[in-house]
N, C-alpha and C positions, 0 to 999 in steps of 0.2 A: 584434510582433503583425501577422497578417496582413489585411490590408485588400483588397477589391475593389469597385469601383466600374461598374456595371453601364449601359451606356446605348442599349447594341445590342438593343433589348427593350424593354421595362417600365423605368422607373426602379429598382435594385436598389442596396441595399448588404449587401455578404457582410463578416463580422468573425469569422474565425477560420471562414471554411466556414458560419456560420448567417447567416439574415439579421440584419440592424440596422433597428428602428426607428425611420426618419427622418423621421417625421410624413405628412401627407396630401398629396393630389396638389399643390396649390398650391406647398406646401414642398418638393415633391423636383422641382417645376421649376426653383426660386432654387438648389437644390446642383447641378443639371443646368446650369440657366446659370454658375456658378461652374467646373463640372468641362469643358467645352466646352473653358474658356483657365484650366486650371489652372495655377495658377504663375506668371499673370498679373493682373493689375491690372485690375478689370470695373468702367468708373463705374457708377455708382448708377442715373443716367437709363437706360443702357443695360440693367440688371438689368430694371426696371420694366417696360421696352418688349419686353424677351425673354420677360418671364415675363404680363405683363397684355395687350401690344400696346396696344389704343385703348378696353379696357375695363376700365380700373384704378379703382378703387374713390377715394373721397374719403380723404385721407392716409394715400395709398399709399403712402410713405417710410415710415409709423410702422408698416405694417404688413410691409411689408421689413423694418424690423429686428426686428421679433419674432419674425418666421422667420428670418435669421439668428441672432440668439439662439441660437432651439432647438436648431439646425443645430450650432449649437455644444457645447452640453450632449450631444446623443445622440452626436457624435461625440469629446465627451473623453475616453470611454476609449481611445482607440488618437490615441497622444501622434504617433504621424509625422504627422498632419492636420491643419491649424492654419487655422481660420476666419478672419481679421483682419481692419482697418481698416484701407488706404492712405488717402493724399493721392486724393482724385477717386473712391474708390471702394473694394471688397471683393477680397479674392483669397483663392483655396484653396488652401495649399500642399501640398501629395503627391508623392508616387512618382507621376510622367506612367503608369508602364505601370502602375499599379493603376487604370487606366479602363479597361476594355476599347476606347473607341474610339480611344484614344492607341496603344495594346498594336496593335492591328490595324492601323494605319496604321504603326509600329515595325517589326511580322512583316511587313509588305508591303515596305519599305524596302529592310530587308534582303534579304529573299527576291530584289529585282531587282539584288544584286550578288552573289550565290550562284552554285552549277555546280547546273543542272538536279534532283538530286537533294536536295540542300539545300532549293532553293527551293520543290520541290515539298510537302515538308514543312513549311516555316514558312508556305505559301499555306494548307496543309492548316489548319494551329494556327489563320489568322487569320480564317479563312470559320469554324472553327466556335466564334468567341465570337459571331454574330450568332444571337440568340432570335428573333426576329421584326422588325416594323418599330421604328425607332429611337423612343423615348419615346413607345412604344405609347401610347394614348389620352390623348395631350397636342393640344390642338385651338390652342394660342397660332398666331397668324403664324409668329413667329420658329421655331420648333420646326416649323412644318411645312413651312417652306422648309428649312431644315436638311435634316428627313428624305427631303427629297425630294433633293437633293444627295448625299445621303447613301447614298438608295439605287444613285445613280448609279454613285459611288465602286466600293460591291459590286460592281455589274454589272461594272465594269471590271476588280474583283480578280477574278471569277469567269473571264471572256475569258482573263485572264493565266494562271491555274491550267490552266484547259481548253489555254492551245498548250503551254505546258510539259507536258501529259500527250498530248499529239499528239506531240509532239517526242521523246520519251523512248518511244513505243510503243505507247501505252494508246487507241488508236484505239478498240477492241473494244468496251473496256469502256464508253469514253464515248458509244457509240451511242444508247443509250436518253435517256441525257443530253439529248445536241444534238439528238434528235427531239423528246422535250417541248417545250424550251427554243425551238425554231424553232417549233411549232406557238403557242406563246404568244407568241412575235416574229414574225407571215410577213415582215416587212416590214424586218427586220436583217439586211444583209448582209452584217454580222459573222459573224452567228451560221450563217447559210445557209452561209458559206463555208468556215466551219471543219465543219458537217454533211459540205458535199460532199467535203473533205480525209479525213474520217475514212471514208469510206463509199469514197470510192477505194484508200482505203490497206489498208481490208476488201476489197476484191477485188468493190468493188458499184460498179463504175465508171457502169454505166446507171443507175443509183440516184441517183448522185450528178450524172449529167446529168439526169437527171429531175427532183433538185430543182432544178435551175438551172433550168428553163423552168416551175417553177411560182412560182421567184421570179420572173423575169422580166414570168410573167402577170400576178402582184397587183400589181408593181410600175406595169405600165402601165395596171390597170384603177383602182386607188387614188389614185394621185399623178400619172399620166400619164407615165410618167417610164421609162426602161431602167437595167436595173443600173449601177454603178459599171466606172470604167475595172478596179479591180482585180479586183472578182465577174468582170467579162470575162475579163481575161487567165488567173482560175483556170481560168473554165471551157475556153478554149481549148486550155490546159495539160492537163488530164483528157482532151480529145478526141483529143491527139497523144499518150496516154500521155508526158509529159513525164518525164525521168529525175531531174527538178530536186523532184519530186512526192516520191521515195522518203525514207526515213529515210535521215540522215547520224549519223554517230558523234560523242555529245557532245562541246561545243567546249570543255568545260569553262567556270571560271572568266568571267562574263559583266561586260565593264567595267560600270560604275556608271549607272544612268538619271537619277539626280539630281545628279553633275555637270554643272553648265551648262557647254558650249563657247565660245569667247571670242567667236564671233560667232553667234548659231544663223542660222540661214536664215529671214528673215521669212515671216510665212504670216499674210497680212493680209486676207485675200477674206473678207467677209462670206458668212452662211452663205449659202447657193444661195437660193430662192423653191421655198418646198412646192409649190406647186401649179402648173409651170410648165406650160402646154401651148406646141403650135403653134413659131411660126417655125423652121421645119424649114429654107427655103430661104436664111432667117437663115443657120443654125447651118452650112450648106454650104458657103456661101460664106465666113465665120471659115475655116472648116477646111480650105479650099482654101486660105488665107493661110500655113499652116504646111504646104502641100504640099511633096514633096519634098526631104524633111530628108535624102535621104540625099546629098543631092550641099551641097557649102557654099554658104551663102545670101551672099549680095555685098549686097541691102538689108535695112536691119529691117523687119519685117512692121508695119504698122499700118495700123488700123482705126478709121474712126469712124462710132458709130451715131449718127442724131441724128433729132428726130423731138420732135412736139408733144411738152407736160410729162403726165407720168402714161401716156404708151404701152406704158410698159417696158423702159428701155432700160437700165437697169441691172440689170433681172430679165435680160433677153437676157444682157448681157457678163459677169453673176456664173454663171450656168448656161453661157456656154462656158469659162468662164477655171476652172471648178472640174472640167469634163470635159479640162481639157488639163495642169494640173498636171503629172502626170507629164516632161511635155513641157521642164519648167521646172524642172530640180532645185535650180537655187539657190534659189527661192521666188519671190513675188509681193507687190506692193505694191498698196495700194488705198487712194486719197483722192477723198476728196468736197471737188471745187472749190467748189462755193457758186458759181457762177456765175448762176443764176436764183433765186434764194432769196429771198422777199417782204423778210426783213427784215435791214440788214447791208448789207457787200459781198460781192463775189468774194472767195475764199481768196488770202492771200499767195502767188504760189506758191513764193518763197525761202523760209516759215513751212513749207513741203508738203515742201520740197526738205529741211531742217533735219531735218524727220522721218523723211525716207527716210535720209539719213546717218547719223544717230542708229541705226538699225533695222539699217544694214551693220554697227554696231560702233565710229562715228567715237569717239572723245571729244569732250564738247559743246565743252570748254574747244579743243579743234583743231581744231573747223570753221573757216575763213577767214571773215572781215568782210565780205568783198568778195561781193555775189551771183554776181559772174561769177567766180570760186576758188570759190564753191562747186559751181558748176555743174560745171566743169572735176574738181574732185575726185569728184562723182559720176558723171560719163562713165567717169572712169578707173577707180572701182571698181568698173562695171559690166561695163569692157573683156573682165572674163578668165569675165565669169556669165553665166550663162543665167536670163534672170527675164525672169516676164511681169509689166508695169504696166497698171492700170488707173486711167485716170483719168477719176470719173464728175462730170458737171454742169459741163461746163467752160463759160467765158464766151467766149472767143476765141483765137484764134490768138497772140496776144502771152502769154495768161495759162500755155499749158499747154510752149512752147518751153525753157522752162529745163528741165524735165523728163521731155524725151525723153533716153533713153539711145543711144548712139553708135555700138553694136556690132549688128549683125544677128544676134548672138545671139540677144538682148531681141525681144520685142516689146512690141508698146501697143495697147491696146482703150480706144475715147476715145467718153464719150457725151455729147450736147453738143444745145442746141433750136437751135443754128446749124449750118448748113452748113458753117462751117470753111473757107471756100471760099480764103482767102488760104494755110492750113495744104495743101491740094489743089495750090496751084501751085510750092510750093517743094517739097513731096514728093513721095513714091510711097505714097499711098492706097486702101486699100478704104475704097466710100464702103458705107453701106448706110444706106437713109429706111425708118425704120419705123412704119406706120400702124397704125390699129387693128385686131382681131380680125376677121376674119369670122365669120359663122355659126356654121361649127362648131368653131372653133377658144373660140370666148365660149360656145358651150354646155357644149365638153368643160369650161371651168374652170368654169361653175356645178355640172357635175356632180361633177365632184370634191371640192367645197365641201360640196355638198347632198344628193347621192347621187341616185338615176333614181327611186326612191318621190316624193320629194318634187315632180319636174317633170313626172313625169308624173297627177300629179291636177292638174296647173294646166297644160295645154299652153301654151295660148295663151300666157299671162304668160311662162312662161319662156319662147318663141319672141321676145317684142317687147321682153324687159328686157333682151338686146342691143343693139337698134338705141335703144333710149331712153340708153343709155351711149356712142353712136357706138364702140362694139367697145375702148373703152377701158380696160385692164386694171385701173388705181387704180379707178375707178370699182368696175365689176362687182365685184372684192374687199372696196369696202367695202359694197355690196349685201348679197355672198351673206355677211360677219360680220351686217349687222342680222338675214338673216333664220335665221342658226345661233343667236346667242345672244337671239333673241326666236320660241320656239315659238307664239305668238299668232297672229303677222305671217304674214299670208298672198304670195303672191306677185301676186294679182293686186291686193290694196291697195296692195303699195308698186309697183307699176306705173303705177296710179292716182296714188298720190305725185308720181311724177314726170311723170307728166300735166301734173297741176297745179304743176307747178317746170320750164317750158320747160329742154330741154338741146340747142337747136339748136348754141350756138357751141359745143360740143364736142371738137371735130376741127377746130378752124381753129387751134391752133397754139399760140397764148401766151392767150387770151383764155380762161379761164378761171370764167363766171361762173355755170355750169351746173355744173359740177362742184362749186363753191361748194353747190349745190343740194344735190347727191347728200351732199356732207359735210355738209350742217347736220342733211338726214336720221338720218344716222347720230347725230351730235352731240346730237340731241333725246332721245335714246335713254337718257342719259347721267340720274344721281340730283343733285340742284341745287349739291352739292357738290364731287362731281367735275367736270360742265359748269365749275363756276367754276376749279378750278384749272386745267383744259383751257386757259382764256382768259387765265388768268396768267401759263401758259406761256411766254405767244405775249411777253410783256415782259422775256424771260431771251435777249440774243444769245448769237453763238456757235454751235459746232457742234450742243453738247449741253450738258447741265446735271444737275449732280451732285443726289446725292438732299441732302445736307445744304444746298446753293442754293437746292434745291426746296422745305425745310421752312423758310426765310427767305422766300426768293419768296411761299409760299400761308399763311404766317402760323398755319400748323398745327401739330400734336404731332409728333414725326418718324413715330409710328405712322401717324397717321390719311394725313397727307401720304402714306405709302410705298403705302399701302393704294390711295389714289384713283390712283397714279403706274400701280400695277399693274393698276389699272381701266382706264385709259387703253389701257396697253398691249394687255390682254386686246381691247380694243374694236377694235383697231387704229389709234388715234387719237396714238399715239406709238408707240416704239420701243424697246428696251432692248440696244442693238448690246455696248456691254460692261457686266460687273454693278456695278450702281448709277449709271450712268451713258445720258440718256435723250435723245432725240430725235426729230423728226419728219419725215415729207414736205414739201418747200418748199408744197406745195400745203396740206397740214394745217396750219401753222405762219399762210400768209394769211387760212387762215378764222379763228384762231382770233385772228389781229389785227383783226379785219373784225368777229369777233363781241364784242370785248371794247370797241371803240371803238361799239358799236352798242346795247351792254348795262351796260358797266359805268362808264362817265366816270369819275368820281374814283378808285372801288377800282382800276382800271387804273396812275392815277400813284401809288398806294401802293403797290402790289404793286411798283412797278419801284422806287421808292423804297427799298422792305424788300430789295431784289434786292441793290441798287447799294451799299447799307448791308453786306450780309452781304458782301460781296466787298471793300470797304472796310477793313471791322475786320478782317476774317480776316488779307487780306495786311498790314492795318500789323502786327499781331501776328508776322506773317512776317518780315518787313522787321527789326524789333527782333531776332530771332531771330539775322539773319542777321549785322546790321551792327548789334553795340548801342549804338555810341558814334557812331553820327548822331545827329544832332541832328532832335528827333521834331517833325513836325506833330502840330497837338493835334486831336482830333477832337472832334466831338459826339457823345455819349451815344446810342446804336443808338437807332433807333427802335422801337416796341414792335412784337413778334411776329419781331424779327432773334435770330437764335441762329448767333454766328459760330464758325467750326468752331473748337474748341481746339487749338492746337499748342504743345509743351512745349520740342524741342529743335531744333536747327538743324537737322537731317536731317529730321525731320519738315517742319520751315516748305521748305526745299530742291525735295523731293519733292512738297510739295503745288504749290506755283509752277508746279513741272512737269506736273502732273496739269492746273493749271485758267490756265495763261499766256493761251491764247487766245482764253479767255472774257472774263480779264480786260480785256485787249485791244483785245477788240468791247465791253466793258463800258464805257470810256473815251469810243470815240466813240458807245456809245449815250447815256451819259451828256450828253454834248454838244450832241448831235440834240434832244433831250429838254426842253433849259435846265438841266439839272442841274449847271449850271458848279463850282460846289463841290467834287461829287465826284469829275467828268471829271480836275480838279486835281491834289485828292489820292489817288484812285487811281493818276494817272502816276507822282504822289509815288512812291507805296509800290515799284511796281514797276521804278524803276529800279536798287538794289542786285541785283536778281536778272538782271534783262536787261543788264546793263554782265558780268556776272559772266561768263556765259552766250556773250557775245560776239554778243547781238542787239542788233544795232544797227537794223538797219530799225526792229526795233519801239521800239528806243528815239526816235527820230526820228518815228516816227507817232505817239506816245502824247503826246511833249511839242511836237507842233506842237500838235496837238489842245489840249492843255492849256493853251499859251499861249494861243490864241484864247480859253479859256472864262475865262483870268483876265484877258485885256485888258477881257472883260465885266463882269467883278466890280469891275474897278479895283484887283486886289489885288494890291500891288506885291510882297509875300513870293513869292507864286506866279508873279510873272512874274517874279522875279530867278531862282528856284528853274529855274524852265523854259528862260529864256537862258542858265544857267550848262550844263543839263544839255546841249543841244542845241551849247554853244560843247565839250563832251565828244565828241560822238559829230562834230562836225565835224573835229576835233582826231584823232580817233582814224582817221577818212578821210585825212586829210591838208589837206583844204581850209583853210588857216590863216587865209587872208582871212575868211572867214564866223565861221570860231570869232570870231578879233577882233570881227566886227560883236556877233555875239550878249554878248560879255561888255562892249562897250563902251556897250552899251544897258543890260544890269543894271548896269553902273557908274553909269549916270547913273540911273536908278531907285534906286538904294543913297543915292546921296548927297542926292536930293533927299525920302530920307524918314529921311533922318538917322540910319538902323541899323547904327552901326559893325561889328556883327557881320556883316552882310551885305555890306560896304563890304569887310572884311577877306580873307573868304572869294573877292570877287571881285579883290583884288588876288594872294588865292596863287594861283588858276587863271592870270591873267593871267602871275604867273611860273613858271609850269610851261607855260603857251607859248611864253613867249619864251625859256625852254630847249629848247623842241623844236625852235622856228627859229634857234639859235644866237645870241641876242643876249643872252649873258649880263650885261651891264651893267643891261640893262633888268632883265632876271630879279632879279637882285639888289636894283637900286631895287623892286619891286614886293613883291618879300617881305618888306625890311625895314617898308615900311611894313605890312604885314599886322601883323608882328610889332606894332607901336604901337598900331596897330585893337583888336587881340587884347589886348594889355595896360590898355588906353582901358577894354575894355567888360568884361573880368576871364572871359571866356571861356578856360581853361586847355586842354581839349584842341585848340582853337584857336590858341593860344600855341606849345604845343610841335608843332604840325603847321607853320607859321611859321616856328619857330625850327629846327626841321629843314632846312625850305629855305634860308631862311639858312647853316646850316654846310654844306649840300652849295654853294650858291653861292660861301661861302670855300675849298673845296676845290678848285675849280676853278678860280680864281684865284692860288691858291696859298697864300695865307693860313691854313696850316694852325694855326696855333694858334687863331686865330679858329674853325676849323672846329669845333674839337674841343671848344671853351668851350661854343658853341651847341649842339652834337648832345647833350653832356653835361646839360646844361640839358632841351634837350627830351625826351629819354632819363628823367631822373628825373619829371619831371611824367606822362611815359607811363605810367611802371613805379606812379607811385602810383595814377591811373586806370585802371590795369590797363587801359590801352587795347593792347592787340594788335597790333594795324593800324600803328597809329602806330612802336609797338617796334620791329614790321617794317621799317620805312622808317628809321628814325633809325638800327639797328644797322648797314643797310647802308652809312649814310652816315659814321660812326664807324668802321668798316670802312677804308672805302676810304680814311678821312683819315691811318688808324695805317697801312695798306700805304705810304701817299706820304712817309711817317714814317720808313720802314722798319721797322716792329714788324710783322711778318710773324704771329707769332705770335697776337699779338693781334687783327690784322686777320681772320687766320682764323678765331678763336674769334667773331668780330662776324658774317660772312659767313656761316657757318655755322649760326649761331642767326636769322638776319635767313632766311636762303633755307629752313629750318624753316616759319618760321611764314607767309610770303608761300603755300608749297604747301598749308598747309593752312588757310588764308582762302581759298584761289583766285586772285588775284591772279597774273595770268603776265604780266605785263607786267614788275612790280617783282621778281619770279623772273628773269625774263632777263636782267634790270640786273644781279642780284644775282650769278650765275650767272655774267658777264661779269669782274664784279669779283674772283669767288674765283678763274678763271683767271686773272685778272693774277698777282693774291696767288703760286699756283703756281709761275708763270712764274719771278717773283722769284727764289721761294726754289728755282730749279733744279730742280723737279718736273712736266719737260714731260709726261709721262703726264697726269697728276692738270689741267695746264692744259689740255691739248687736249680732255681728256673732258668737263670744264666749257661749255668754249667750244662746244663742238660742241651741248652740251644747250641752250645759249641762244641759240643760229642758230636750229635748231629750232624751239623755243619761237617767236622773232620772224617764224619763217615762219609759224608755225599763227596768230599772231592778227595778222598783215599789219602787222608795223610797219613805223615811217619807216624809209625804203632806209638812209640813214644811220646807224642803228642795226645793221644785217645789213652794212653795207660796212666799217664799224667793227672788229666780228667777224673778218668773212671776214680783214683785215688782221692781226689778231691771228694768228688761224689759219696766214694766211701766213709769218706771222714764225718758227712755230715748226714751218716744216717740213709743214701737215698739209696733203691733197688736198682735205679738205670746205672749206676757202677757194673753191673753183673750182666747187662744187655749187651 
């Protein structure tokens, strides 16, 4: 039976070519929200907020399933459709391409891996399932953000149809086309350009110069702004009759748009500033920095702007570094140092540098330990690119050094409220100080705001709400939003306003308290609701803050929350730089600490409270994910209005760590700053399986200094054993072995004097996994076995056989091979019943290598093999290179230099990317030697 599902339009369902009736509007929302992610799993919550948003009726669930229900009934006769109940929620199983918007995104798909002809056809099929606007008169949020994406998508299928029929000939016909289509756009220089293409390729060359100077006109009477580098270069191209212009004969066969390449080219630039006017002699002097490319540059070009907070120095550097693109084919990078930010610190810049490596393609697991290998490894992958860096809000000269690149290829555009003046003497700088607006440069941006009707029935006002902003761009922008989004507000009231809210200190630099003015203006603007989560904000560190943080943080429904987020944002009072993810101006961010500690006392330390809670539960739920056979801190019971994000599988918990590390991060020591020593604690907790994993160690080392101090306050000797064992890790993983020692010789004595064998125990097996790594294996030996008796004492089993592991590798290396193998054996079975993993991993290689010294080659490799498995997929690359070390032995043995060398070579490697002890890589390299190979000498 044939089934269609209709969502490009009206809600429709066709069954055999007739319609189906599937109840009233409300009802063919929940199948529409169902059909969106068909084939997928929709919670419940989420159904309710798609289809009600923040105006859902009282037991709204009961009435969800009776629409489900029905939904079910009308659709039983056609059996390939199956309504059901998952775990967490509903799904609708179907044929994906019996939805028209699955179908249409399918015929797109394909059509970008077709030969021109093909494609033009399946474009043709996919533009005409679209009736009109997507869930015509559905008024929900969700649905209208959707269709607003949605129309997007079109527009974009429409662009791709339209160059493939430019491409293939059909200039002619698509004239009347790209005339409509440009007169309802003047302002796309998409569309403009593909008109002018077609209109030259018609033999209307003046035509299609003509439209270029009438985009060029709106463009600069509208936005202030000239065309794009590339509207340029076309038009250029049409002036020289360019032969680059003419049709070429299909290339056929087009590779695919939806394989990803193994590294793309980042393209990181925040979008430009609409309404940029002025600094012309700015933008001159930048472009004088990249003079004369045609001869080889000998220095990297760099720039820093720097200049009072709110002048616009990152509207300047995003509006040149997006007109020079071109310039930069390998791509561009752009971090926000946080270096003047009311709340926080400065950005890591090893956490900024992390992220630029990650962005080239590193693997996280092969970045170096070390900040100075990592620095070295991004020079070097910088050596052979051309990219421009921008790095804005920098704090000083020591902060932004690790992330200059090496090569004169690169340049850097650096904005900074300091002079940089140390940065000035070791380099070769363009400096540029940029002060406020002049006259006309603050009139042009009100007019572009507000348009000349509106200034000129109030001259006077708009002439002196310049100089009342001292020509400061933050300012005057959030001016001309109070007076766009309130038609009441006149210009000579809020003139008046600021009358009476002096703004002398304005223009003096860092002092700020005038502008505080101009935003409370704006801010009073705000319904009592949104004002308040504005001020809630200001208790989330961090760069930004996800929207599910957000509906923790303000104690709301995720609807009402997302709603106020996007008030905010419309207001200009935050930010939404990626989707669902929200931030503000360091300047909006102090007012709105200034305004919460002014207004709200107690809701202020519950709001951070519900903050520090969501990010709490969320990552121990993570943590469990990742490492289940840790041994769990217990928490308390969320506090009421926390809703921590759900996560189900370890790639989920992985990913999300990834997404919100650095909030966590700054959440640790806002936690601390705060009193909140508890969670500072157990947040380090949570976050160390992921940051050990990851190879961050800086932050492992800032999260659990931090944390020791918050537990030497509590007196809590769990968390300060927890916090010396973790920091004697990351000391250990440096190499400093003196410090590790101090830090576990302090949990040892905190263990013993609160009598928790378990803890006691735990501190004797790191202490002999030290003194294996400084070679004193007697000691090693002494220390695990007493682990082993702790472990037995207190009946702790996967305790016991992680113990008794060390143990059999300690007899292993003594030689006491039969000893070895009783113990590995032992701990082996107690893993396999715990189904502990981790542990398997470690014991088989230790069994391994007992049966190689054995000579049961065989067997050793069947142990190696299954141990260097599961180590690669926990993540573990340390116990991989061990392991990896050991099957080339095995190899070796058995006269299979190929198969040892290849091994060996992979666990050099390995001990190079996460900086292990030289002795471990000199170890190697010997092996290597022995059998002949040149990577010994690399």
């Amino acid at each position: 039976m044939t089934v269609r599902f209709e969502l490009l339009g009206t809600i429709e369902v066709q069954v055999e070519g007739r319609p189906a009736q599937v109840g009233h509007m409300r009802q063919r929302c929940v199948l529409a929200a169902l059909l969106v992610d068909v084939n997928r799993t929709v919670a419940v919550d989420t159904l309710v907020d798609r289809v009600w948003g923040d105006r859902a009726p009282q037991r709204v669930k009961g009435t969800l399933y009776g629409y489900l229900s029905r939904l079910r009934q009308a659709l039983a006769p056609v059996p390939e459709v199956v309504v059901s109940r998952r775990p967490g929620g509903y799904v609708l199983q179907a044929d994906s391409l019996s939805v028209d918007l699955h179908r249409f995104r399918d015929l797109m798909t394909r059509a970008r891996t077709a030969d021109d002809a093909q494609a033009s056809a399946l474009m043709r099929q996919a533009l005409k399932l679209w009736r009109g606007e997507p869930f015509a008169t559905v008024d929900a949020p969700w649905f209208s953000d959707l269709r607003q994406a949605l129309e997007h998508e079109r527009f974009s299928a429409e662009l791709e149809y339209i160059d493939i029929r430019l491409r293939t000939g059909r200039h002619a016909e698509l004239l009347p086309e790209l005339i409509r289509r440009a007169n309802e756009h003047p302002l796309d220089e998409q569309l403009a350009g593909r008109l002018m293409l077609a209109l030259h390729r018609a033999g209307r060359s003046a035509d299609a110069l003509a439209c270029y100077q009438d985009v060029r006109r709106q463009l600069a009477d509208e936005l202030g702004a000239d065309p794009g580098a590339r509207l340029q270069a076309l038009h250029q191209q049409i002036l020289t009759d360019d032969p680059a212009l003419s049709l070429s004969p299909d290339p056929g066969p087009r590779p695919s748009r939806t394989s990803t390449p193994p590294s793309p080219a980042p393209r990181q630039l925040h979008a430009p500033p609409a309404h940029f006017v002025g600094r012309d002699e700015e933008i001159a002097v930048l472009d004088k920095m990249l003079a004369a490319r045609s001869e080889p540059r000998t220095v990297m070009p760099l720039s820093v702007i720097c200049g009072p907070g709110g002048v616009g120095k990152t509207w300047l550097a995003l509006r040149w570094a997006h007109s020079q693109q071109h310039c930069f084919p390998d791509g561009q990078f752009f971090a926000d140092l946080r270096g003047f930010t009311p709340s926080g610190g400065p950005a890591d810049p090893y956490v900024v540098l992390r992220g630029f490596l990650e962005a080239l393609g590193v693997d996280p697991e092969r970045i170096p330990a070390a900040a100075d290998a990592q620095a070295a490894l991004y020079r070097s992958l910088l050596a052979e690119r051309s990219m421009l860096v921008v790095l804005d809000n920098t704090r000083d000269t020591e902060q932004l050094l690790p992330l200059l690149p090496g090569t004169p290829n690169c340049a850097v555009v650096i904005t900074s409220r300091s002079r940089l003046t140390s940065l000035a003497a070791s380099h070769q700088v363009t400096h540029l100080t940029v002060g406020g607006f002049g006259a006309a440069a603050a009139r042009e941006l009100l007019l572009g705001r507000l348009g000349a009707e509106r200034l000129e029935a109030e001259p006077e006002a708009a002439a002196a709400l310049p100089d009342r902003c001292a020509g400061l761009p933050l300012a005057l922008s959030v001016l001309a939003a109070r007076l766009t989004t309130d038609p009441v507000l006149t210009l000579t009231a809020l003139t008046q306003e600021l009358d009476e809210s002096s703004l002398d200190a304005l223009g003096t630099g860092e002092d700020f308290t005038d502008v505080r003015t101009v935003l409370a203006s704006s801010y009073r603007t705000l319904d009592p609701n949104t004002a308040r989560v504005f001020r809630q904000f200001a208790q989330a560190p961090g760069p930004d803050l996800s929207l599910p943080a957000a509906v923790s943080l303000t104690g709301l429904p995720p609807a009402r929350a997302r709603r106020a987020l996007h008030r905010l944002v419309t207001a200009h009072l935050l930010q939404e730089n990626t989707a669902g993810r929200f931030g503000c101006h360091d300047l909006l961010h102090m007012f709105a600490i200034e305004a919460a500690e002014s207004t709200d006392g107690e809701e202020s330390w519950t709001a951070r409270v519900r903050f520090l809670e969501h990010c709490l539960h969320t990552a121990w739920t993570a943590d469990r994910l990742l490492h289940p056979h840790r041994d769990p801190i217990t928490l308390s019971p969320p506090v009421d209005g926390v809703r921590p994000q759900p996560l189900e599988t370890q790639d989920q918990a992985m990913e999300w760590f990834t997404r919100e590390h650095q909030v966590l991060v700054a959440a640790v020591g806002q936690a601390a700053r705060h009193g909140h020593e508890r969670h500072a604690w157990q947040l380090a907790w949570t976050l160390t399986t992921f940051l050990t994993r990851r190879g961050r160690w800086n932050d492992v080392a800032t999260v659990h200094a931090t944390a020791l101090v918050a537990a030497n306050r509590l007196g809590d000797a769990a968390a300060q054993v927890e916090s010396h064992r973790t920091l004697a890790w990351e000391r250990t993983e440096a190499g400093d072995h003196d410090a590790a020692h101090l830090q576990l010789n302090q949990a040892l004595s905190l263990a013993q004097d609160s009598g928790r064998l378990q803890w006691e125990a735990d501190i004797h097996l790191a202490l002999g996994w030290l003194h294996e790594h400084t070679g004193d294996r007697p000691a090693a030996l002494r220390h695990d076995q007493h682990a082993v008796r702790l472990f037995e004492q207190s009946g702790h089993r996967a305790g016991l056989a992680r113990a008794l592991n060390a143990v059999a590798w300690d007899h292993v290396q003594d030689g006491d091979l039969r000893a070895a193998m009783d113990h590995g054996e032992q701990a082996l079975a107690i893993q396999q019943e715990l189904d502990d993993l981790r542990g398997q991993a470690d014991t088989l290689d230790t069994l391994g290598y007992a049966h190689q010294r054995l000579g049961d080659h065989a067997e050793a490799l069947t142990c190696h093999r299954r141990s260097l498995e599961l180590h690669r997929t926990l993540g573990h690359r340390y116990n991989e290179a061990q392991t990896l070390v050991h099957l080339g032995e095995v190899h070796q043995a058995m006269g299979d230099r190929t198969a040892a060398v290849q091994a060996l070579e992979q666990a050099l490697a390995v001990y190079r990317d996460i900086e292990a002890h030289p002795s471990h890589m000199d170890r190697t390299r010997a092996l290597l030697a022995a059998l002949g190979s040149d990577a010994a000498t690399r």
